[in-house]
C-alpha positions, 0 to 999 in steps of 0.5 A: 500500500502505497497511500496508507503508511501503517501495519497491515493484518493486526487484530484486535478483541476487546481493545487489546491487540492479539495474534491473528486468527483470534477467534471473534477479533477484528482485523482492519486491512491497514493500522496508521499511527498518527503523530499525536499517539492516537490511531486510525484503522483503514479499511481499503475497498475495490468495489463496483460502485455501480452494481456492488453497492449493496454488498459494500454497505453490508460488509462494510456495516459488519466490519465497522461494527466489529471494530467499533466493538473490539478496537482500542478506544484512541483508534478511529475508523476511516474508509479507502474506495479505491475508484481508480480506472472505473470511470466514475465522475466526481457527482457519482463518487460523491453521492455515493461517499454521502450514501454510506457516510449515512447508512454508517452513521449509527454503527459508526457512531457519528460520520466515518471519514471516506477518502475516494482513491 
């Protein structure tokens, strides 16, 4: 990963880090360390925005749910779209970002920052 500089396949249950494969932990594709301590869980995703979104939405509420639960409490959560070549225009990326940001919006527990790669 190239964008996102951070650990990638950590898992974590409960708050606490543990070995990967810990059943019922959560595992956040990437982990970046911010500079005041705290810490972002990055969850990358590839999808056809156009005939897949309803899948996105319900992994997408099942894994930020899963984290909500089990990340430490100085994380925080954001998601990577990656649109790269699929030929979406800006208004279509948009509508989309502020579609999930509200489908999330209880699970997440407020509005979950999306980035449009």
């Amino acid at each position: 990963n190239t964008i996102y500089k951070g650990e990638t396949q950590v898992s974590y249950l409960a708050g606490e880090k543990v070995s990967m494969g810990t059943p019922g932990a959560t595992r956040p594709d990437i982990v970046v360390k911010n500079l005041n301590g705290t810490f972002k869980a990055v969850e990358v995703k590839n999808y056809d925005l156009v005939n897949n979104l309803s899948a996105l939405k319900t992994e997408l509420k099942r894994q930020i749910g899963e984290r909500v639960a089990n990340l430490p409490s100085n994380f925080t959560q954001e998601i990577a779209l990656v649109t790269k070549g699929r030929g979406y225009t800006a208004e279509f990326t948009k509508s989309v970002v502020k579609e999930l940001q509200t489908f999330l919006f209880d699970t997440y527990g407020g509005t979950i920052p999306i980035t449009v790669l």
